[in-house]
C-alpha positions as CSV (number, residue, x, y, z in Angstrom):
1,X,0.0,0.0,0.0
2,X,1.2,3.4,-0.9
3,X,1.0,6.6,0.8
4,X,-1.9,7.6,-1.1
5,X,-3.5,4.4,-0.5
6,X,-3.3,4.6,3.2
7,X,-4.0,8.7,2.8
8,X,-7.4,7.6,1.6
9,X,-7.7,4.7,4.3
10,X,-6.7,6.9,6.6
11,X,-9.4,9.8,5.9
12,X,-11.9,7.0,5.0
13,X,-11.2,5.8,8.6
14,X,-11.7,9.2,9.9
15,X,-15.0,10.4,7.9
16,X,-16.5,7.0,9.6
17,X,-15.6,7.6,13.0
18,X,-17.1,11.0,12.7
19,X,-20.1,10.0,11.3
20,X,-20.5,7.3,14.1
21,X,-19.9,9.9,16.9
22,X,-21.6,13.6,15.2
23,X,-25.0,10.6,14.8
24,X,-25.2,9.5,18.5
25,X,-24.6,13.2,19.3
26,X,-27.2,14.5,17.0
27,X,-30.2,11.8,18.2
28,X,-29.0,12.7,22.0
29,X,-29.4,16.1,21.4
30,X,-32.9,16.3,19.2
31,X,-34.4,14.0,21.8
32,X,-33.2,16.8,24.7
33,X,-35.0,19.7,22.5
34,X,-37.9,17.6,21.8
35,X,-37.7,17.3,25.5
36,X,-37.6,21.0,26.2
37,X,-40.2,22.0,23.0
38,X,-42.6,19.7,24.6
39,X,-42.6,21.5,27.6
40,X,-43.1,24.9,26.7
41,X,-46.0,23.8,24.3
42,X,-47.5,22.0,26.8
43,X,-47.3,25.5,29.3
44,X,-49.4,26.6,26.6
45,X,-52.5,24.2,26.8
46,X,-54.6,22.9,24.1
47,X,-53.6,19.9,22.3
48,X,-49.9,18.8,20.8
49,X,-48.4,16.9,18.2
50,X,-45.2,15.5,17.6
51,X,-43.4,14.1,14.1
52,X,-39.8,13.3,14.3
53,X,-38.6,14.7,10.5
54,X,-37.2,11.2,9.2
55,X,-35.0,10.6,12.7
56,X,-34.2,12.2,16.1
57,X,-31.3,13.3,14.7
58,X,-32.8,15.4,12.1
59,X,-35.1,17.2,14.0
60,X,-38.8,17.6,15.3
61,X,-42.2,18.9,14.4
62,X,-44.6,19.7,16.6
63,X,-47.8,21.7,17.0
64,X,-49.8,22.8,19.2
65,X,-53.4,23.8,18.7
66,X,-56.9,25.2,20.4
67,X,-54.7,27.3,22.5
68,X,-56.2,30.4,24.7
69,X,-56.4,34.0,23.2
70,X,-54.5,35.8,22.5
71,X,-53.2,32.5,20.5
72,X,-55.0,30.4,18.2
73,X,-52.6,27.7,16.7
74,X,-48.6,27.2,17.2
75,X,-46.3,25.3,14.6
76,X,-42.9,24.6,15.6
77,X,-39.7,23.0,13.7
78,X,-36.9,22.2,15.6
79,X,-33.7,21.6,12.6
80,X,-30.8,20.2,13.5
81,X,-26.7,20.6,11.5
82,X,-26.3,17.8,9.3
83,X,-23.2,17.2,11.3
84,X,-22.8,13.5,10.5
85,X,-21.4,15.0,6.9
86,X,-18.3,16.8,8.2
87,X,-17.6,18.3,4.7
88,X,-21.3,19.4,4.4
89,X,-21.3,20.6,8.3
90,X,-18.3,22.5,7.9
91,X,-20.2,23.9,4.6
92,X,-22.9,24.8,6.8
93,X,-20.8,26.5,9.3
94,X,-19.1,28.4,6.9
95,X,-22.6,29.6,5.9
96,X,-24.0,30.7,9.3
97,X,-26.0,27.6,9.7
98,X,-27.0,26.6,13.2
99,X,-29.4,24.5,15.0
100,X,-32.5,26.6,15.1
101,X,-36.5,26.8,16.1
102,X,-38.7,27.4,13.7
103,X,-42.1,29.3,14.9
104,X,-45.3,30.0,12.9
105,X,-48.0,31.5,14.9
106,X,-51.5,32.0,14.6
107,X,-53.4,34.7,16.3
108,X,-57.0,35.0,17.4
109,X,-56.7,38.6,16.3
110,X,-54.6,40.2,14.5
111,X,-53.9,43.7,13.1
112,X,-53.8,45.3,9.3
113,X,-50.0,45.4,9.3
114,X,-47.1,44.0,7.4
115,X,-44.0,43.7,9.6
116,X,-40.7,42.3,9.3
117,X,-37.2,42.4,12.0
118,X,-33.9,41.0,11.1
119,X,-30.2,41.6,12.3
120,X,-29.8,43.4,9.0
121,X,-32.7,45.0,6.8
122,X,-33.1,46.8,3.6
123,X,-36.4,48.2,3.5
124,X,-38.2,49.0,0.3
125,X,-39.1,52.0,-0.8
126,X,-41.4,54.1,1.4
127,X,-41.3,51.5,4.3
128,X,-40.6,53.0,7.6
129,X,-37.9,51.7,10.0
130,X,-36.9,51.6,13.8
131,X,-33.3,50.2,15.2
132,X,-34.8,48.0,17.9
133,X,-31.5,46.9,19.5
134,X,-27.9,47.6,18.5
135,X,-28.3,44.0,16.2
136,X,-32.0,44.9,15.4
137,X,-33.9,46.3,12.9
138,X,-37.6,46.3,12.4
139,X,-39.2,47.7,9.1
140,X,-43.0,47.9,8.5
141,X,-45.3,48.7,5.4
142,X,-46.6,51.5,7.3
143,X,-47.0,53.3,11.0
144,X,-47.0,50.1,12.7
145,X,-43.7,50.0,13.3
146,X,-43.1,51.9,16.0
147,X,-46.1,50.4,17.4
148,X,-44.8,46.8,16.8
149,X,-41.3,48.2,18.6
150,X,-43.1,48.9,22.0
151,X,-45.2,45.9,21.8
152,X,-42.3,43.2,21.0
153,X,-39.6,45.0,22.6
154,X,-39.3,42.8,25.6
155,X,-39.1,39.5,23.0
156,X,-36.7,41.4,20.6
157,X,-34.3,42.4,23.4
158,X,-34.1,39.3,25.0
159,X,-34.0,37.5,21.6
160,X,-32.2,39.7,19.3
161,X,-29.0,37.2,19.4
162,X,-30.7,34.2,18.3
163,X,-33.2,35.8,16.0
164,X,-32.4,35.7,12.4
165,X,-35.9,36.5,11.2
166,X,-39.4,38.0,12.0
167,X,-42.4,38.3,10.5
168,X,-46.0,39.8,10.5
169,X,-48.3,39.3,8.6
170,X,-52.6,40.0,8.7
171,X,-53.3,36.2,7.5
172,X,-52.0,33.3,9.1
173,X,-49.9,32.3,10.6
174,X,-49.4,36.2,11.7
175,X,-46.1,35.7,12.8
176,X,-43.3,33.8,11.3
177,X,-39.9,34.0,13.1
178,X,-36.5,31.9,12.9
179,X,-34.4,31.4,15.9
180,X,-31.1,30.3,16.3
181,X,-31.0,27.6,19.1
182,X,-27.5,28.5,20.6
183,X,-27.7,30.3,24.0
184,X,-31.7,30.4,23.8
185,X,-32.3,26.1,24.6
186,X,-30.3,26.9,27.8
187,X,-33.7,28.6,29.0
188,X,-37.1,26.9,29.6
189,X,-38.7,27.3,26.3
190,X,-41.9,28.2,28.1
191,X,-40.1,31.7,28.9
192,X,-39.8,32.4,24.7
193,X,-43.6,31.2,24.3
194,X,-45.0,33.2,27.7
195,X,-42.7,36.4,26.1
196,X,-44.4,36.4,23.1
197,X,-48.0,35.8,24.6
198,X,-47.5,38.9,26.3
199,X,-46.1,40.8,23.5
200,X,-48.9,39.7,21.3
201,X,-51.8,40.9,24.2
202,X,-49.6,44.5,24.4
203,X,-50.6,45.1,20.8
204,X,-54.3,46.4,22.4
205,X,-57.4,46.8,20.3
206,X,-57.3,44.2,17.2
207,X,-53.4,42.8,18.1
């Protein structure tokens, strides 16, 4: 065997050892956040559902549904790093890819507005904008944005790390927001859903 015979062997030996260890890290960890999902939709009431996407190492669906004003319906997806591929995870970290939470939320109510917060923003044309937080911008379609700022401001300062989208919109699911797992899973999740329950009933008349 030559050196690039055992070079290959070598990194063959290598990729498989990965794979082996990055898989029984991946299913230990999705079944923790499924763990930790399920709670905070359960502090929510109504009734839940669970789908794991393909394997507990991939990641989680869940819903849950009937809930209390001012919510109506809540559709999570919990996405975990391909990190069994280390070519593909190193792609992904290159990239900004993370683990991250997935939330699309339905309202009992909801307002005539069109909304949208990100780390970085370019609004179009005749939208109006408000620098939430250092990170965080938030741009609406009209004068709801400053009134979106006071409402949410509790969820975007506490949250303005992880997020890396928001959304709202006047059909549902209202609000559509993507959250970087990092930092936030080390908190109950029922603190991110009671935020945001809060936020939602501080819109007033129609939020």
């Amino acid at each position: 065997m030559d050196i690039g015979q055992l070079t290959i062997v070598v990194i063959c030996g290598l990729l498989g050892a990965w794979y082996v260890g990055a898989s029984i890290y991946n299913r230990r960890r999705g079944l923790a956040l499924a763990r930790w999902i399920q709670a905070g939709l359960r502090s929510l009431g109504g009734k839940t559902e669970y789908k794991w996407l393909g394997s507990a190492g991939s990641g989680l669906r869940a819903s849950a549904h009937g809930l209390e004003k001012p919510l109506k319906q809540l559709d999570a997806a919990l996405l975990l790093e391909t990190r069994e591929l280390l070519p593909l995870w190193l792609l992904q970290w290159a990239t900004g890819r993370r683990d991250q939470l997935i939330l699309k939320i339905a309202l009992r109510r909801g307002i005539n507005a069109q909304v949208d917060a990100a780390p970085r923003v370019f609004p179009p044309e005749g939208w109006s904008y408000v620098q939430v937080t250092p990170s965080l911008q938030l741009t609406a379609a009209d004068s709801a944005a400053k009134q979106f700022t006071e409402a949410f401001r509790p969820f975007f300062t506490q949250y303005s790390h992880a997020l890396r989208s928001f959304s709202y919109r006047p059909e549902e699911p209202q609000i559509v927001m993507t959250l970087i797992l990092t930092g936030v899973e080390a908190r109950p999740a029922e603190e991110i859903f009671s935020v945001l329950t809060r936020c939602v009933e501080s819109l007033g008349p129609g939020g």
